[in-house]
VEXGUNU-247888 format. One record per residue (C-alpha): residue in three letters; x, y, z. Coordinates in steps of 0.5 Angstrom, whole numbers, padded with zeros to 4 digits, always signed. Layout:
<sites>
alaXYZ ...
</sites>
This chain:
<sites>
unk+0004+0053+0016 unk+0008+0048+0019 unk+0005+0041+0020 unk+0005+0037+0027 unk+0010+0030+0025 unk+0007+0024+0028 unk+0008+0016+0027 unk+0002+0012+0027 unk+0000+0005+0024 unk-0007+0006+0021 unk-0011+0000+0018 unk-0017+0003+0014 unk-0024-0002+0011 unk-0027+0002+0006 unk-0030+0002-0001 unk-0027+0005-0007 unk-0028+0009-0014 unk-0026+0014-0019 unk-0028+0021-0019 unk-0027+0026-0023 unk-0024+0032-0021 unk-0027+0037-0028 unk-0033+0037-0025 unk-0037+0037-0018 unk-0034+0032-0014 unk-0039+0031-0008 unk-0044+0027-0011 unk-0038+0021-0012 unk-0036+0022-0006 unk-0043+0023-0002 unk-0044+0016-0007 unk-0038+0013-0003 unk-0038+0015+0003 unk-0046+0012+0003 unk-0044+0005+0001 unk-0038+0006+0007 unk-0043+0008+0012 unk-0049+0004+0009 unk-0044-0002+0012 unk-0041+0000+0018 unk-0044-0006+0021 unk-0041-0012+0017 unk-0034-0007+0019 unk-0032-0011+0025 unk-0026-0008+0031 unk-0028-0001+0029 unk-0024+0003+0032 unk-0026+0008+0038 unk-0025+0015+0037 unk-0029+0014+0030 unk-0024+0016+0025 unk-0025+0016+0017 unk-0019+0015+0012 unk-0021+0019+0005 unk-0015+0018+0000 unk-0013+0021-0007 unk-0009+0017-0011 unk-0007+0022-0018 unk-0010+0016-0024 unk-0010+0022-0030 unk-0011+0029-0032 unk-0018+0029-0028 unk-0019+0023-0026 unk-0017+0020-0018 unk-0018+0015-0015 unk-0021+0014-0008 unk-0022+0010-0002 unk-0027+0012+0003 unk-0025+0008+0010 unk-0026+0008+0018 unk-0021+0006+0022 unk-0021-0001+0025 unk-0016-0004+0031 unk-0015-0011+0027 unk-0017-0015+0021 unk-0018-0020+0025 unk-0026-0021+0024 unk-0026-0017+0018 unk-0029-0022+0012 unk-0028-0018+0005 unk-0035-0016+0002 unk-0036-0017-0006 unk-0043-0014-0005 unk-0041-0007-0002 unk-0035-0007-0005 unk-0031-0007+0001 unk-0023-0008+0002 unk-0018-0007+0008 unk-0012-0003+0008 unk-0006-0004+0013 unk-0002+0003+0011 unk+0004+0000+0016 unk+0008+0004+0021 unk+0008+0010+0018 unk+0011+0018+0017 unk+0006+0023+0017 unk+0006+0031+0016 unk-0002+0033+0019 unk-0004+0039+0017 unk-0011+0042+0020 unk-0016+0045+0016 unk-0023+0046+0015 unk-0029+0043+0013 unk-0032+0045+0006 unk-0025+0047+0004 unk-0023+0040+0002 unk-0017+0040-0002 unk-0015+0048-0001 unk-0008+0046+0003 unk-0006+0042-0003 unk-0008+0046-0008 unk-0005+0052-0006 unk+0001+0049-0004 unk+0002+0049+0003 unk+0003+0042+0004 unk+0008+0041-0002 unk+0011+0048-0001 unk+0014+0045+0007 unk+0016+0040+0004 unk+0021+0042-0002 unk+0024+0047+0005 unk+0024+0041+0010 unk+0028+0036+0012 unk+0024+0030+0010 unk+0021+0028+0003 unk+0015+0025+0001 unk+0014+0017+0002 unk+0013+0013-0005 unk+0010+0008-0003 unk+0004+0011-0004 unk+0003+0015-0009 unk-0003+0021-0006 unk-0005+0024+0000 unk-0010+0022+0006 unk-0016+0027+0009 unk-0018+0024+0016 unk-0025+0026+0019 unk-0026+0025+0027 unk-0034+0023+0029 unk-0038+0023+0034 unk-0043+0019+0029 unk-0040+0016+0023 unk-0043+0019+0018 unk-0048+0025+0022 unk-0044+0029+0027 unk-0037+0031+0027 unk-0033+0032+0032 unk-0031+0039+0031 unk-0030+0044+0024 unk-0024+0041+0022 unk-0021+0035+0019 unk-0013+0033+0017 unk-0009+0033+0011 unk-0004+0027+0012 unk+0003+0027+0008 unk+0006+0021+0009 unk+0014+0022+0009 unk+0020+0021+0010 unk+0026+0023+0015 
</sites>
């Protein structure tokens, strides 16, 4: 399955932690995504379509880190929260591999190899600034109805 490359600069506000992968993950995310959705109104310059950033980061065998963010226009406004744990990240101008996949198959392209699979075989290679990869959801309400059956697996790369 071949990805659609894009170029976008992406400025994410959000709440992070460790999950572990050996287990049942929903309860962690469920956990974060309710502190990130539980502040969205101290999240100043949310940008419109609603667009929240998931982000794996590999720590250890069965261990993640995870940012659960929405996507803001500017930082501007944005005052850090010690409270809710709240953090900004400006992911810069960067690459990207989307691949679509569908909600409640979380994780399913990664783990079959889909996306590591293009990448061994393209021209481009994977952008080692970060060291995961991103799912991207679209709402028509942040946090109560998507706006479709599907979300995105975004590989940052390099061409």
């Amino acid at each position: 399955m071949k990805p659609r490359i894009e170029v976008a600069h992406v400025k994410v506000v959000g709440v992070q932690g460790m999950v572990r992968v050996d287990g049942e993950v929903d309860p962690a995310l469920s956990e974060l995504y309710g502190r990130l959705f539980g502040s969205l109104t101290q999240i100043p310059e949310v940008r419109r379509p609603y667009r929240t950033v998931g982000y794996w980061q590999f720590v250890a065998n069965q261990e993640r880190l995870y940012f659960a963010g929405i996507e803001v226009d500017s930082f501007a406004r944005f005052k850090w929260d010690y409270d809710k744990g709240l953090v900004a990240w400006d992911l810069g101008e960067t690459l990207w591999a989307i691949w679509r996949e569908r909600n409640g198959e979380e994780g399913q392209l990664m783990r079959d190899g889909t996306c590591w699979d293009w990448l061994g075989k393209s021209s481009f290679v994977y952008d080692s600034r970060f060291i995961g990869d991103f799912e991207i959801y679209y709402w028509k309400t942040p946090g109560r109805e998507p706006q479709s059956r599907w979300h995105e697996v975004w590989l940052p790369v390099v061409g």
